[in-house]
N, C-alpha and C positions, 0 to 999 in steps of 0.2 A: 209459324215455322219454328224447328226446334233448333234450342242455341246453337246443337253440332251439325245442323244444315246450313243453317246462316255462316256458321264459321267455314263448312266446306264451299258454299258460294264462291264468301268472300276470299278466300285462298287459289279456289279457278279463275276467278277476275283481276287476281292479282298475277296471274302466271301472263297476261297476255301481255305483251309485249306491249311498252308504252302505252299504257293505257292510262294514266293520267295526262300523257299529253295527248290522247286523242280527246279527251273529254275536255280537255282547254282547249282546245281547236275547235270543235264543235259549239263550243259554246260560245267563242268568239265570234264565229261565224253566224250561229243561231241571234245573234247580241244585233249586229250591223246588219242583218236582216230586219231587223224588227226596226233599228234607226236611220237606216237609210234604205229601205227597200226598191226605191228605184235603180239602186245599184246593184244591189247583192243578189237582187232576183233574178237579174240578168244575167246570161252566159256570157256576156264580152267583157266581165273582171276577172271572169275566171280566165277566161281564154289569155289577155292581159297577163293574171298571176302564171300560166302554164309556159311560157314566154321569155320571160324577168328573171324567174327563180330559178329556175336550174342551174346556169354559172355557178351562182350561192351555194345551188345545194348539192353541187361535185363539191366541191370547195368544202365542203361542211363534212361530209360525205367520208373524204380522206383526213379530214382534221380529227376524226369520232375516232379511227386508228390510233391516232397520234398522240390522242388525250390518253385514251386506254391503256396506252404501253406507258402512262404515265410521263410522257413527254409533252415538248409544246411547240405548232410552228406559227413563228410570226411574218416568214417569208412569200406568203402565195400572193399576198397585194403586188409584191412585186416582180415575181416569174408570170403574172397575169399580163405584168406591161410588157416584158421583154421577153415572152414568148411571142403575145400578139406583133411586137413591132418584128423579129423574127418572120412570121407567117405576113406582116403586109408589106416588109422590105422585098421580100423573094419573088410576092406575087409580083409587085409595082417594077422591079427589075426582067422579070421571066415570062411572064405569064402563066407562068405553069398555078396547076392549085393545089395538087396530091405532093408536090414535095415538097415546095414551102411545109404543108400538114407535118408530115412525118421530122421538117425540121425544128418546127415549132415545138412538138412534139419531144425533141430529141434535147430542146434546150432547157426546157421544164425537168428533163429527167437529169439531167448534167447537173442543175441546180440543186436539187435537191439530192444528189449523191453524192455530191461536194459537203452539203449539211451533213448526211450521216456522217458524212470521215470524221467533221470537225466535233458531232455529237458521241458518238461512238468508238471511233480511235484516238483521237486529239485528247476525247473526255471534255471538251466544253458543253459548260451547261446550253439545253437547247433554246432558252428563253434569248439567252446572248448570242446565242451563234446565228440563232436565223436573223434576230434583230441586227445583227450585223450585217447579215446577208441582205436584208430587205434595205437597208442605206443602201450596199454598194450596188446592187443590181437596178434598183431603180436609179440610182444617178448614172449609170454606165449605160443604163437606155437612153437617158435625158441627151447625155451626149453625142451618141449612136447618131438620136433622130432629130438632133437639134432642137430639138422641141419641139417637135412641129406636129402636128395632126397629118395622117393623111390619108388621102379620099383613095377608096378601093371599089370604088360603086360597080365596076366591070364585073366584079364578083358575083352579083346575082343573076348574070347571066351563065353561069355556071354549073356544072351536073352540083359538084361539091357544094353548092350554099344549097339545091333542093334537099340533098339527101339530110342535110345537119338544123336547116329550119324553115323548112318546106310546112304548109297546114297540111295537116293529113287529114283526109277526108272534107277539105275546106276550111278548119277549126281546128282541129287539134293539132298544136307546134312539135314540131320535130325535134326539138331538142329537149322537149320534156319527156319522149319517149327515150330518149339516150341517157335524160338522167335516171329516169328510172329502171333503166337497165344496168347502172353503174352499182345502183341502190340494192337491187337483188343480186347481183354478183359478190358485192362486199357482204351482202350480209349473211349469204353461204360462204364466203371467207369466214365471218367472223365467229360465225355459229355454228358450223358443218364442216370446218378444214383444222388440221393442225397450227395451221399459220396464224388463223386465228385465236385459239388458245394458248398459243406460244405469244402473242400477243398480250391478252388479258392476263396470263402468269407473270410476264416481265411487270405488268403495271401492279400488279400488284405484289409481289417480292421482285425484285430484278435479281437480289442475291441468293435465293435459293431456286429461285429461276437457272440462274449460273452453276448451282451445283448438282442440277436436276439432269443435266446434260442440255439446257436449252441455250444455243451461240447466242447470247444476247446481242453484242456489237453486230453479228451480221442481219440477223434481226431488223434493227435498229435502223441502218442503209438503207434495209429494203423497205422500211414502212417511210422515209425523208426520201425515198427515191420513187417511193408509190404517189407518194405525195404531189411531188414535185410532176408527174406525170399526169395527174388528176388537174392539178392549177393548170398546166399547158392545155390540155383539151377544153378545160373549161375556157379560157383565153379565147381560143380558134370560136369556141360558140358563140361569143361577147361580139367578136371583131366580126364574123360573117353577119350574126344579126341586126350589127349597126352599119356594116359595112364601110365602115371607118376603124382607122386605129388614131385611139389621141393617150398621152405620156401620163395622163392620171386614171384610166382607165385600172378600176380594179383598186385603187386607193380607197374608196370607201366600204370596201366589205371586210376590213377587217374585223369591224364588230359586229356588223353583222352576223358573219360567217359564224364569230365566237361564240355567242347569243344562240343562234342554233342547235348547234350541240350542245351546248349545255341546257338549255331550255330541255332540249331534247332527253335528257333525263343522264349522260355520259359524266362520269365520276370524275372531279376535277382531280380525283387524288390518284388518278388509276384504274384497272385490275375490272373497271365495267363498262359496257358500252354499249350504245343501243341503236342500230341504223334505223329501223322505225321508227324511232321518237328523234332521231336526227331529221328525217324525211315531213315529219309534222312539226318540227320547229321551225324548219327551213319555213312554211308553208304560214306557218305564225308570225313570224317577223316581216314574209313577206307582205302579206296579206294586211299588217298593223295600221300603216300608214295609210293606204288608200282607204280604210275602212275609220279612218280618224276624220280625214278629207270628207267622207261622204257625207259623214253623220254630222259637219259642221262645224267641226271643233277644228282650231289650226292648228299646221302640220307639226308645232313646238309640242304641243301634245305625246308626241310617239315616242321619244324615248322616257317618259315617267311610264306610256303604260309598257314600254318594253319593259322595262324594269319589276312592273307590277307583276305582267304575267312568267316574268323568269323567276321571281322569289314565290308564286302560288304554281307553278308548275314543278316545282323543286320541292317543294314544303309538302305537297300532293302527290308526290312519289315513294317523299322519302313514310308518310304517312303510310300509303298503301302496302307498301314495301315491308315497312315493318308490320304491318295487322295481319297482313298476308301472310306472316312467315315466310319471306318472300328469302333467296340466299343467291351471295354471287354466282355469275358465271365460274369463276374461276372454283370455288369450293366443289360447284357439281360438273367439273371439267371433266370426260373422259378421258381425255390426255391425261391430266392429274391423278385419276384415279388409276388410269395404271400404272403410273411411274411409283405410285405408293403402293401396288402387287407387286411389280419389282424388285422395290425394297425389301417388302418383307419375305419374298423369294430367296433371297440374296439372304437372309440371317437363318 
């Protein structure tokens, strides 16, 4: 093959979309296949992983936004507790189950529209302001519910728990079709709408973002207030499939969740973002632990090889990335490019 085929190969293989984290995932997967085959061969891990990971990977999902516009939220551990106790306060008082949802729902959004003001109007940085938010919201549930766990087990007798994690077709979870419908929705947001490259422009300049004509502050709202509505839904999914709500619920995916997207291949610095390689990282970290367990190793194992495959997943894009001649979203934005016809319209 001649050098300027190989180099147009390797240039098409680099256009596809997170394509270094699908080749970590595969590999991973190819790896625990080969070390613990009486697990991995089987479809009841997978089913298992279809199940677990979607909470995570809304969660991941609206965080890839947030990274991209080069912001950061650290509040969704805790609109996950106080949306759910939200959603099992209303049912356990009502019975009802569609409007607990929509309040739950409502309180996720509240949350995080409160963040935008204080990231975006206020101007506090958003590392602080959600970490602040994430204190008060999770101790303002603790008090709410006393602490206390509580049993909603009536809920699966309900239309609402079939339609949100129902197996469809006997096997496949209901909520893994919902994440994956959240997944293709953001990612024609992110790729196919304005919103979306007003998005990647702000992470990557916010100030000439501002002088482009793009409202950044309102902006801003809306991606902490998309957010905060993503955490909520995701909550409702957690709480129906355990069919309990207990007060630390959602505490532990903060790194998780972070670990995803960034594995995922989204630019800590901004201005890039990728819901596909958010979708396979989610599916990476999910996948880590139970395939550490199979193969025999103890469960202390998982976060060194998270670790591993975050720094070779990253090291493998930025590689590709550049051999590829690979170039931001935002450089080959058509939003951008015409606001630079525009310009020179205008001289």
């Amino acid at each position: 093959m001649a050098q300027s085929e190989f180099k147009s190969v390797r240039t098409g293989f680099s256009r596809i979309e997170a394509l270094p984290i699908i080749i970590v995932y595969a590999a991973l997967i190819g790896t625990f296949m080969f070390t613990a085959p009486g697990t991995f061969l089987k479809y009841r891990i997978y089913q298992a992983f279809l199940s677990t990971i979607p909470p995570p990977l809304i969660l991941a999902l609206g965080l890839t936004l947030i990274v991209a516009a080069g912001e950061i939220d650290l509040s969704f551990p805790a609109i996950i507790t106080f949306s759910g106790f939200v959603y099992a306060f209303l049912f356990s008082k009502t019975g009802m189950t569609w409007l607990p949802f929509i309040a739950a729902i409502a309180s996720g959004i509240a949350v995080g529209y409160v963040n935008g003001i204080l990231v975006a109007k206020v101007g506090m940085p958003s590392i602080i302001a959600t970490l602040g938010s994430q204190f008060f919201w999770s101790g303002l549930t603790v008090i709410l519910s006393g602490g206390l766990a509580w049993n909603i087990r009536a809920i699966r007798e309900e239309f609402i728990h079939k339609v949100f994690t129902t197996r469809v077709g006997g096997f496949f979870p209901a909520q893994a079709l919902w994440a994956f419908a959240v997944a293709v929705v953001l990612w024609f947001i992110l790729n196919r709408h304005r919103f979306g490259e007003h998005t990647l422009f702000i992470g990557d300049n916010k100030d000439v973002a501002q002088v482009m004509g793009v409202n950044v502050q309102r902006m801003k709202i809306k991606l902490f207030t998309l957010m905060g509505g993503l955490s909520a839904f995701a909550a409702i999914l957690l709480t129906l499939e355990m069919s309990t709500y207990w007060t630390t619920q959602g505490s532990g995916y903060l790194l998780i969740v972070m670990a995803s997207v960034f594995i995922g291949g989204t630019s800590i610095f901004g201005g890039e973002g990728t819901i596909v390689g958010t979708v396979f990282g989610a599916f990476i970290v999910g996948s880590i632990e139970a395939g550490i367990v199979a193969s025999g190793l103890g469960g202390f194992w998982t976060r060194l090889v998270v670790g591993l495959v975050l720094i070779v997943a990253v090291t493998l894009n930025i590689f590709i990335t550049k051999r590829g001649g690979g170039e931001s979203k935002v450089r080959k934005s058509v939003f951008l490019k015409g606001l630079k016809k525009e310009a020179e319209g205008k001289e």
